[in-house]
Biopython code that builds the backbone (N, CA, C, O; Angstrom):
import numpy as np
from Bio.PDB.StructureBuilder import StructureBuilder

atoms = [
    (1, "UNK", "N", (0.845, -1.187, 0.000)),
    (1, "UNK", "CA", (0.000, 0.000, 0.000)),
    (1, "UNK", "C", (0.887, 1.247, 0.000)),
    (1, "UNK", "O", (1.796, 1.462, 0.802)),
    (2, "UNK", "N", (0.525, 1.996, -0.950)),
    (2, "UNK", "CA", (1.178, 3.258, -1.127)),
    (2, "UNK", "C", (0.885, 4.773, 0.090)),
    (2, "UNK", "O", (-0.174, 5.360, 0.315)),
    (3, "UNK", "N", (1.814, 4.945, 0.476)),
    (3, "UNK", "CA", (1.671, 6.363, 1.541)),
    (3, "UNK", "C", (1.619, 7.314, 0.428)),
    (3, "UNK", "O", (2.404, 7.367, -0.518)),
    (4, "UNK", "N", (0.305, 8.274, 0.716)),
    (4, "UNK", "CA", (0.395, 9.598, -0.498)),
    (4, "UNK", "C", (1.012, 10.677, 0.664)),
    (4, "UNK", "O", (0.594, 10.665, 1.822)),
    (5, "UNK", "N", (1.897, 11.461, 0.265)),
    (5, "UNK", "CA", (2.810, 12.551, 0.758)),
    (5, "UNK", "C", (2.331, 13.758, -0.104)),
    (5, "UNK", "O", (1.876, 13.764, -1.247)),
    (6, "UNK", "N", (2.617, 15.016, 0.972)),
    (6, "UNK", "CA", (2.936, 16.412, -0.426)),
    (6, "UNK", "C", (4.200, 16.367, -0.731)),
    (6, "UNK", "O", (4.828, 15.334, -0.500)),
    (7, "UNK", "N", (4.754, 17.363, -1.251)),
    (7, "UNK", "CA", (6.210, 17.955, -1.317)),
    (7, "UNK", "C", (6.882, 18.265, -0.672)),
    (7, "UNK", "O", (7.941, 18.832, -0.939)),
    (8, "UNK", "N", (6.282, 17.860, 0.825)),
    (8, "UNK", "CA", (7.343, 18.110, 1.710)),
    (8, "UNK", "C", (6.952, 17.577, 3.213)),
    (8, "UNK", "O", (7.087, 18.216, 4.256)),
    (9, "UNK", "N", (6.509, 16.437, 3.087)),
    (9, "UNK", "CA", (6.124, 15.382, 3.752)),
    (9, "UNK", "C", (7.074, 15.246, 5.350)),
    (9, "UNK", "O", (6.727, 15.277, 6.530)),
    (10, "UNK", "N", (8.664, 15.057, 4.511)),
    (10, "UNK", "CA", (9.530, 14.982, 5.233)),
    (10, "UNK", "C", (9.504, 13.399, 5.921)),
    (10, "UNK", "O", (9.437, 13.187, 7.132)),
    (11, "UNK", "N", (9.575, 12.330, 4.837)),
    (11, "UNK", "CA", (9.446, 11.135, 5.064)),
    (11, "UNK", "C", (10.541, 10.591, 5.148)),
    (11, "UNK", "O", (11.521, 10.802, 4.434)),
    (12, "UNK", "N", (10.403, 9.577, 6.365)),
    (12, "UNK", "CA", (11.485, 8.811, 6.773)),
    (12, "UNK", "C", (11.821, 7.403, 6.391)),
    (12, "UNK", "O", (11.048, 6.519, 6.760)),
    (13, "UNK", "N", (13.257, 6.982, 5.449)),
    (13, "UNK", "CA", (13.006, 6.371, 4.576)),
    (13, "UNK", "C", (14.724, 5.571, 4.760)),
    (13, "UNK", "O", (15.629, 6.268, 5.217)),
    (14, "UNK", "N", (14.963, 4.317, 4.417)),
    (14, "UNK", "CA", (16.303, 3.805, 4.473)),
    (14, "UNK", "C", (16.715, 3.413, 3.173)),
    (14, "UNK", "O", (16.134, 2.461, 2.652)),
    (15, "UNK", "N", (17.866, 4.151, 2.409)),
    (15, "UNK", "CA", (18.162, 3.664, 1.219)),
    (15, "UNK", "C", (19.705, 3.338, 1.145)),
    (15, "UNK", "O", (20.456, 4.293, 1.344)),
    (16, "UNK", "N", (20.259, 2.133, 0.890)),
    (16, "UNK", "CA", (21.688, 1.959, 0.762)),
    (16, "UNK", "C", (22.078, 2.089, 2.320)),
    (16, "UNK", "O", (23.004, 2.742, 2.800)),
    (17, "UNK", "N", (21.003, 1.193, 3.061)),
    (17, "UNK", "CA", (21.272, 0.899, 4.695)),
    (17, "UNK", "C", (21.613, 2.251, 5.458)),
    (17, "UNK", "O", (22.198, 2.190, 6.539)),
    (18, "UNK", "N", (21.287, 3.351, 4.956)),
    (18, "UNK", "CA", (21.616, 4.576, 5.280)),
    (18, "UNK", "C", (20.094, 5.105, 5.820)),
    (18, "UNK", "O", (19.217, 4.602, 5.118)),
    (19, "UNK", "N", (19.674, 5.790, 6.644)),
    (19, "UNK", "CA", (18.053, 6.645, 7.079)),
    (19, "UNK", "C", (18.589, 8.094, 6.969)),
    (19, "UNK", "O", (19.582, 8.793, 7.170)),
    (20, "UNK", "N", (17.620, 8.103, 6.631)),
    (20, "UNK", "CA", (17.580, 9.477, 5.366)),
    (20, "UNK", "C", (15.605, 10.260, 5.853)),
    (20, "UNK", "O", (14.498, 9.750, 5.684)),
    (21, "UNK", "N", (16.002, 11.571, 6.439)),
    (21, "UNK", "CA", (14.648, 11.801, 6.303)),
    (21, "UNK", "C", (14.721, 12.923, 4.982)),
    (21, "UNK", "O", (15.661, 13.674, 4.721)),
    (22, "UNK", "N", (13.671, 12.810, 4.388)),
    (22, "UNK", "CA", (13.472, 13.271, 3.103)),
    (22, "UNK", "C", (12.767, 14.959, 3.506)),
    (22, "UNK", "O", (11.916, 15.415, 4.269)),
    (23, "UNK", "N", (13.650, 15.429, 2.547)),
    (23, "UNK", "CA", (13.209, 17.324, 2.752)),
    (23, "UNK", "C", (11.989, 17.478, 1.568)),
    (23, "UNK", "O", (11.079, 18.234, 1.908)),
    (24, "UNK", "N", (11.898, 17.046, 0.632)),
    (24, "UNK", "CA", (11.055, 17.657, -0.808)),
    (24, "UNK", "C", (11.476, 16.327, -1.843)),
    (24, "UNK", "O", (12.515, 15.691, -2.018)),
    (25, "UNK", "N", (10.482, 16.285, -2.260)),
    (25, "UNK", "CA", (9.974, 15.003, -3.083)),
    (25, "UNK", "C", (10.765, 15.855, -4.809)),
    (25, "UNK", "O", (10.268, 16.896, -5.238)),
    (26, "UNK", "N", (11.683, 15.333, -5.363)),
    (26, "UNK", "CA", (12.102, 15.975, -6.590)),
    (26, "UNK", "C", (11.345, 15.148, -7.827)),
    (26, "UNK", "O", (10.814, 15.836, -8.698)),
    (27, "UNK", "N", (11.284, 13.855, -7.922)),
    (27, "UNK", "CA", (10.752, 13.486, -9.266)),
    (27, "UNK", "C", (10.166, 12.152, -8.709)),
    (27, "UNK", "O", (10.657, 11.716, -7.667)),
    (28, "UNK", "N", (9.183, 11.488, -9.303)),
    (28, "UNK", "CA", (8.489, 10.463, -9.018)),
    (28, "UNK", "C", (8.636, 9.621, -10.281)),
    (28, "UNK", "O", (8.265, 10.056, -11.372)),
    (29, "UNK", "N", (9.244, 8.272, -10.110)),
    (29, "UNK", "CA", (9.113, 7.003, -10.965)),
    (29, "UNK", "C", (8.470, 6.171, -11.260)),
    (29, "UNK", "O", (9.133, 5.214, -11.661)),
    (30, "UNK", "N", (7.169, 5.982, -11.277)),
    (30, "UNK", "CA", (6.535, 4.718, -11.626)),
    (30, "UNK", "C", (7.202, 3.248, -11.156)),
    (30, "UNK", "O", (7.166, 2.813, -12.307)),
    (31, "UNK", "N", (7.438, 2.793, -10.848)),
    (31, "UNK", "CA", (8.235, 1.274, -10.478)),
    (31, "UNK", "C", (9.497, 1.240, -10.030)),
    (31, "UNK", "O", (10.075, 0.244, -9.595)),
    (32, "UNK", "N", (9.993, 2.494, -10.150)),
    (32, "UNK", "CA", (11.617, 2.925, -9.840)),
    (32, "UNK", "C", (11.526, 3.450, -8.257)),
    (32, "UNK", "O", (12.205, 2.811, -7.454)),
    (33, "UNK", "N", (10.989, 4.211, -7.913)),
    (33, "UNK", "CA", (11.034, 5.004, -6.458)),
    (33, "UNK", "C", (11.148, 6.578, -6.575)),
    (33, "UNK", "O", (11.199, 7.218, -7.626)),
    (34, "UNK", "N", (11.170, 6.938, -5.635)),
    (34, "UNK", "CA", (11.176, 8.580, -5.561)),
    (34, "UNK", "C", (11.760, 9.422, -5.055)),
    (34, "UNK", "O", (11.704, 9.714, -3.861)),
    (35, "UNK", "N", (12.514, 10.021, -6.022)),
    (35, "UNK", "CA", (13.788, 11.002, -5.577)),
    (35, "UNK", "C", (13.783, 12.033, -4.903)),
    (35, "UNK", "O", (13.329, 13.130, -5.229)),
    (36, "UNK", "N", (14.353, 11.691, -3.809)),
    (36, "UNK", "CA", (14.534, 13.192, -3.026)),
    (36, "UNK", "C", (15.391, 13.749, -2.554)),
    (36, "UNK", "O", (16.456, 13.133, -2.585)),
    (37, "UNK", "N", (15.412, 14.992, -1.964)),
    (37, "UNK", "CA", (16.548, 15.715, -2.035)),
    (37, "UNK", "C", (16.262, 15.890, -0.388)),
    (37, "UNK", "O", (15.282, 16.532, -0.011)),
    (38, "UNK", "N", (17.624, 14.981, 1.005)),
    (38, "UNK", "CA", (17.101, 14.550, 2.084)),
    (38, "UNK", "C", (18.011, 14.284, 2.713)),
    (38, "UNK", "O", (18.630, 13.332, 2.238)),
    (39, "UNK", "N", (18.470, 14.734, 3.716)),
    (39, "UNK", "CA", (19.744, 14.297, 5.249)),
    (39, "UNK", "C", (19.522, 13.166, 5.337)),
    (39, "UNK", "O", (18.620, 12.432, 4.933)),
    (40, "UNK", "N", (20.671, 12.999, 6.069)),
    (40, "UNK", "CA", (20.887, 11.915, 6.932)),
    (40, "UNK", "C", (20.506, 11.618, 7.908)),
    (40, "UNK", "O", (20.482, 12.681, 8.529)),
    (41, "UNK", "N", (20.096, 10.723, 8.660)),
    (41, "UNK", "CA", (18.927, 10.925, 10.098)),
    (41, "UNK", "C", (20.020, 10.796, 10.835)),
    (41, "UNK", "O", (19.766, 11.831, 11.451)),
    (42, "UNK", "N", (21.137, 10.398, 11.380)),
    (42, "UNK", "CA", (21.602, 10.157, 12.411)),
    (42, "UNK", "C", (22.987, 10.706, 12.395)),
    (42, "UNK", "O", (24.023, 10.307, 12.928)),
    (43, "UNK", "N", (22.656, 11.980, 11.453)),
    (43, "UNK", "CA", (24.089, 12.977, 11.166)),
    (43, "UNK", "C", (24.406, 13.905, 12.435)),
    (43, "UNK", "O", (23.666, 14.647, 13.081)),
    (44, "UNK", "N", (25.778, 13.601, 12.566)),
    (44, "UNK", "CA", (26.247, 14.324, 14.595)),
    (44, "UNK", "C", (26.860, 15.773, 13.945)),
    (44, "UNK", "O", (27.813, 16.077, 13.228)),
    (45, "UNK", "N", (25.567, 16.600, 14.733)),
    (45, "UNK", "CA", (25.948, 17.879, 14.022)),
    (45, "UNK", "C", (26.800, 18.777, 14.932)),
    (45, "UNK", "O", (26.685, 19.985, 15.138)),
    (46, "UNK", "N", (27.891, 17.689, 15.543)),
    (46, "UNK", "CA", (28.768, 18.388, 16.156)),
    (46, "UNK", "C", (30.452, 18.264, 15.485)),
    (46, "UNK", "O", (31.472, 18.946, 15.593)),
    (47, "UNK", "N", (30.026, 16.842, 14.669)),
    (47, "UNK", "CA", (31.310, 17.079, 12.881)),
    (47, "UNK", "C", (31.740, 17.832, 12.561)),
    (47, "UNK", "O", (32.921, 18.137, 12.394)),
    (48, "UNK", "N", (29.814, 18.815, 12.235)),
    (48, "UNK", "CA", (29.712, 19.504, 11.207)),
    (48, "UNK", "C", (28.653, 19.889, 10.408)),
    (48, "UNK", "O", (27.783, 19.099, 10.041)),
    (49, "UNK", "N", (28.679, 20.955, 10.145)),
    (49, "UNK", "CA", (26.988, 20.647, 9.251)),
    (49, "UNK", "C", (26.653, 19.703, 8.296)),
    (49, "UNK", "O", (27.415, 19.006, 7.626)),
    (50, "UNK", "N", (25.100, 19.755, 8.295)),
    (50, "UNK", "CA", (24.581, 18.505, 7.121)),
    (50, "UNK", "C", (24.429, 18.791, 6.090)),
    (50, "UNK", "O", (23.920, 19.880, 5.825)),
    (51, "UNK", "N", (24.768, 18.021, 5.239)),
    (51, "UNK", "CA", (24.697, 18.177, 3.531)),
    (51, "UNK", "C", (23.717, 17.695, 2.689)),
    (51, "UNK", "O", (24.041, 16.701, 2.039)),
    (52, "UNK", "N", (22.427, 18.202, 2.497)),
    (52, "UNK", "CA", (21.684, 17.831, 1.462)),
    (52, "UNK", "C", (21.678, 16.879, 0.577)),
    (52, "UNK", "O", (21.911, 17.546, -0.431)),
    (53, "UNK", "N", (21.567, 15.660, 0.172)),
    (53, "UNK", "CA", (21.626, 14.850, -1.008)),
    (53, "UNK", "C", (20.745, 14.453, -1.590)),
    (53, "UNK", "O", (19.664, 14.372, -1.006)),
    (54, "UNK", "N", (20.887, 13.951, -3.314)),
    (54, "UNK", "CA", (19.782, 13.419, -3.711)),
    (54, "UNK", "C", (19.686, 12.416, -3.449)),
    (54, "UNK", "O", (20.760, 11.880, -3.176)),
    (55, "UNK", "N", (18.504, 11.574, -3.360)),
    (55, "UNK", "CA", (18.354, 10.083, -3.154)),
    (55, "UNK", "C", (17.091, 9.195, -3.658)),
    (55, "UNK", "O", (16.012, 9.760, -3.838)),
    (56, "UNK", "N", (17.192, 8.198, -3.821)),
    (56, "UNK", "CA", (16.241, 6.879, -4.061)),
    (56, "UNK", "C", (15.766, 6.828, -3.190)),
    (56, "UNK", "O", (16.451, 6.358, -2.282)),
    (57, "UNK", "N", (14.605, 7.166, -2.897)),
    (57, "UNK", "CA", (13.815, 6.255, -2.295)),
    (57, "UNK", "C", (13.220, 4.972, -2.568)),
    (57, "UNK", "O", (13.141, 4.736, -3.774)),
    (58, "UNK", "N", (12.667, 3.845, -1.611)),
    (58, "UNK", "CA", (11.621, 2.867, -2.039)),
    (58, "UNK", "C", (10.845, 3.264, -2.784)),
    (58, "UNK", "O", (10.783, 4.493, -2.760)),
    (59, "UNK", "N", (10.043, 2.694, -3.623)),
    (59, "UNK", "CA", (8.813, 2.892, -4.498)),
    (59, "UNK", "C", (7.716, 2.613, -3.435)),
    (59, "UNK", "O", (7.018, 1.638, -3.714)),
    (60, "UNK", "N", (7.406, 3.260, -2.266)),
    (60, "UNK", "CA", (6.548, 3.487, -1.652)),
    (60, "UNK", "C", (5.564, 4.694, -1.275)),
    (60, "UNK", "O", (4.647, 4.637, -0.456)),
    (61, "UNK", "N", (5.881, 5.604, -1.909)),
    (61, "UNK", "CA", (5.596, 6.839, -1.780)),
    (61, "UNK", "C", (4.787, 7.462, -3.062)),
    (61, "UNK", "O", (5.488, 7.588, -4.066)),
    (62, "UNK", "N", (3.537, 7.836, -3.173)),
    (62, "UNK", "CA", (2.835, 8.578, -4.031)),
    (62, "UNK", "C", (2.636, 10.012, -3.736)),
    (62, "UNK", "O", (1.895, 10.460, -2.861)),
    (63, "UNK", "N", (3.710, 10.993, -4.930)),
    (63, "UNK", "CA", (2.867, 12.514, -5.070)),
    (63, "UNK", "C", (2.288, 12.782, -4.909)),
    (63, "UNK", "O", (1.539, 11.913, -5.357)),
    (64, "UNK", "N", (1.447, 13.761, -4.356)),
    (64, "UNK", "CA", (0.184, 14.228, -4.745)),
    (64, "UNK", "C", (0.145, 15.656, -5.663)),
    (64, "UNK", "O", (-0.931, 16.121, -6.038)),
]
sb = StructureBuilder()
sb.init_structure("model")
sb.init_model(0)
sb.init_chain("A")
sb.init_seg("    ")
for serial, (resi, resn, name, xyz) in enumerate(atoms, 1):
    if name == "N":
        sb.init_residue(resn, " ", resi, " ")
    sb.init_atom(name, np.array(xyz, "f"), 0.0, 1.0, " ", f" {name:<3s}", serial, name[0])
structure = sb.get_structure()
């Protein structure tokens, strides 16, 4: 079952064993998953600041 999100849902998502909460939904795939542009969840922001990336999501997530 598909979760419908807006554009900025801010969904929490694990891709490449990495958790990633998602900032803004960039493009949606049909059978592929859905790209977003989304931190790292468990980034120690005492490193350093966090860096934005794009990413895959699961194909669980529907636009609206």
């Amino acid at each position: 079952m598909a979760t419908t999100l807006d554009r900025h849902s801010g969904l929490q998502f694990t891709s490449g064993a990495v958790d990633y909460i998602g900032l803004e939904i960039l493009e949606h795939e049909d059978g592929v998953g859905t790209i977003w542009l989304a931190i790292p969840k468990n980034h120690d922001l005492d490193t350093g600041p966090v860096t934005p990336v794009v990413v895959l999501a699961p194909d669980v997530v529907t636009p609206v």
